[in-house]
C-alpha positions, 0 to 999 in steps of 0.5 A: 500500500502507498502512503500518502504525502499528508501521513508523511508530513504529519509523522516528521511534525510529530518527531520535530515536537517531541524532539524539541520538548527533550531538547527543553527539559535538558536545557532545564536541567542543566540550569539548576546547580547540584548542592550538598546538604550534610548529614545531621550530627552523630547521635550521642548519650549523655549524663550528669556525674553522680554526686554522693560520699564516697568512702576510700579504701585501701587494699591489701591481700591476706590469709586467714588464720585459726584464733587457736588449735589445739592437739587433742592427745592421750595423757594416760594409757588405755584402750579407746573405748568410744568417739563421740565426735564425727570427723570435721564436725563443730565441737563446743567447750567441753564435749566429749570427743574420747573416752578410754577405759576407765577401769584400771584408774577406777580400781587405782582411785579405791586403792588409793583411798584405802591407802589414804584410810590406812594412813589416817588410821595410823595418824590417829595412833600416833597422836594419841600415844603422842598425847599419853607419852607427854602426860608420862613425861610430865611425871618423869616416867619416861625418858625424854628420848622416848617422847621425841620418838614418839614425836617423830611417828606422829609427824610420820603418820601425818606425812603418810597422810599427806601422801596418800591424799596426793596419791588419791588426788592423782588416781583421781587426775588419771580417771578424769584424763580418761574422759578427753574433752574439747579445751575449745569450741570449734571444728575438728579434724579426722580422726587419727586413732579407731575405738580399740586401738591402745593409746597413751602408751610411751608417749601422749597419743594424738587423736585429732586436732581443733581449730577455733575458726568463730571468730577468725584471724586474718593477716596481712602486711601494710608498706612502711609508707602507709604506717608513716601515714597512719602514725601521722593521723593518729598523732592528729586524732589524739591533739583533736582532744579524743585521746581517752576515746576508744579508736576501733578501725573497721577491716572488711573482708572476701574470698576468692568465691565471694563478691565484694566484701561480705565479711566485717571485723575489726583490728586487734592488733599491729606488729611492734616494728617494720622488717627491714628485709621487706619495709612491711610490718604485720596487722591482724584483724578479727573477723566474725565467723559464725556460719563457718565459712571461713576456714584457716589458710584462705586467701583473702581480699582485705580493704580498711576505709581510709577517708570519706571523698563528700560529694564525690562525681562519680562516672561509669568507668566505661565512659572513660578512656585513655591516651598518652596525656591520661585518662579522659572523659567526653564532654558536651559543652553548651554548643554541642561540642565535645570536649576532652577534660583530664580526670584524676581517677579515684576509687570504684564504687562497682561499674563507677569511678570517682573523677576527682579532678576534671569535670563538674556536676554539671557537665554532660558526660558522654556515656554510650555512643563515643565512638561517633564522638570526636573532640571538636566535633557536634553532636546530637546529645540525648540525655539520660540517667546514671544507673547509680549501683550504691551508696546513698546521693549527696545532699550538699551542693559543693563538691570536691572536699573530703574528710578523714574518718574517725571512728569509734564502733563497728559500723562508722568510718575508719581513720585515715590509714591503711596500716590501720592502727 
């Protein structure tokens, strides 16, 4: 089929428009210039630091130690007859833990009664014809040597008394032996000897042992340095006029399988010198023992409270980092700015630590987000709380002081010192 010249005319005028509207939209396009827009500001967590006291301690490694131990052993020779104990079991002053046969020393006992009877006895006649000779003598019907023999068998008789009442006494001490009670109250080892066995026999038999463990020794060595410190501020806590008042020094104390220090005692006792092989002296304290969990030879976390920080700011120790120049924190400043401030780390109250220097209780500390935060760099800040893990918020609005602690029973703030007294 032909086409017509009116179709053709119509098809190039249809191609001439279309060709010009692209040509159009182009030129458009190219008139608007490509501008960037930046993203916003990294997003970033911020808080205030926790202001509350905060009690400062000082840190020293121990063993603990039984109060005493004593060997339980045979004094007299016997058959073990009975065990009235279980091995490891908790004895008290006085229980009975062995008892050997008592019928040799029962029979020794008798014995030594009638021997004590018989030589009373004896006395008696001597003091009677001790009696009957001075009369005779007073009439001369008898030498004068006749009446001080008759002397010396009265004083005789009197000594065989004395013997035989020490006699019973000791028949008496040897029953007793058989009975082997517990000096202490505490925990006893296993047994070393089985019902049957002869005992006593040459030398004092060991049976078993108890070690007094409520309440329970711990020592631990303070540095020559901190008994310096120590002196100083007990020289400073007698000029402040307490020298007639009791200064007890709290110890707290943990394990290896506890957390933190679930055990609270007191000092009882500080080596008299330093040894000069290792500038160290000795420290003991007394720890309340009473479910036992404590045992002798234990290796032990030991803190004493030197100071009390008032008004502490404390952050969490993830919120720090450090570098060359020190340990820092970030801080958004009131332009949304961050900011590296140097701090002066302190003690750590669990997943915190106070900044002693460094920030103020106003600042906004970056907590979550650092790494998209840069100093120099803005920031969208998003406030939030610090989860506080202890201690009671401080209500005074200074900040930074701190005082030393003083205290006089269990339970209140101990001095200044790690040597602890």
């Amino acid at each position: 089929m032909k086409t017509t010249k009116p179709d053709t005319d119509r098809r190039g005028l249809s191609a001439l428009v279309i060709t010009t509207a692209l040509t159009l939209v182009f030129l458009t396009g190219c008139g608007k210039k490509n501008t960037f827009v930046p993203p916003p500001p990294p997003k970033v967590t911020v808080a205030h630091p926790v202001v509350r006291d905060v009690t400062a301690y000082h840190q020293f490694t121990g063993k603990t130690a039984s109060v005493a131990s004593v060997e339980i052993r045979a004094r007299v020779q016997g058959w073990i007859e009975k065990r009235l104990f279980d091995d490891g079991q908790v004895v008290h002053k006085g229980d009975v833990l062995f008892i050997i046969d008592k019928r040799p020393y029962e029979a020794a006992v008798q014995q030594a009664k009638a021997d004590l009877l018989n030589a009373k006895t004896g006395l008696a006649f001597a003091e009677n014809d001790l009696a009957r000779r001075e009369k005779a003598y007073k009439e001369h019907a008898i030498s004068e040597l006749d009446l001080l023999r008759s002397r010396a068998e009265r004083d005789k008789a009197a000594a065989a008394v004395a013997a035989a009442e020490a006699r019973l006494e000791t028949a008496k001490i040897n029953l007793d032996y058989c009975t082997i009670r517990s000096p202490i109250t505490g925990k006893t080892s296993r047994r070393l000897v089985d019902v049957g066995n002869l005992v006593g026999a040459g030398e004092p038999t060991l049976l078993t042992t108890v070690v007094q463990v409520n309440p329970i020794y711990a020592y631990f060595n303070v540095s020559e340095r901190d008994v310096a410190r120590y002196l100083k501020a007990a020289s400073e806590y007698h000029k402040a006029g307490r020298r007639g008042t009791e200064q007890k020094v709290i110890v707290e104390l943990g394990v290896a399988t506890e957390e933190g220090y679930p055990h609270r005692g007191l000092l009882d006792y500080v080596d008299n010198q330093v040894d000069p092989e290792t500038g160290t002296m000795q420290a003991r304290a007394l720890i309340p023992n009473d479910d036992f969990l404590l045992l002798p030879g234990m290796f032990s976390r030991i803190r004493i409270p030197s100071k009390v920080l008032q008004d502490a700011l404390l952050v969490p120790q993830i919120a720090t980092a450090q570098d060359q120049q020190g340990r820092y924190v970030l801080v958004v400043n009131g332009k949304n700015v961050v900011e590296r401030r140097g701090i002066e780390v302190g003690p750590k109250e669990g997943t915190l630590v106070v900044a002693l220097k460094g920030i103020e209780r106003n600042d906004r500390v970056v907590v979550n987000g650092l790494l998209n935060a840069r100093p120099g760099s803005e920031v969208t800040p998003e406030m939030t709380t610090i989860e506080d893990n202890g201690g009671t918020p401080a209500a005074s609005p200074e900040s930074g002081s701190e005082k030393p602690g003083t205290p006089t029973k269990p339970g209140e703030n101990a001095p200044a010192t790690d040597a602890a007294s």
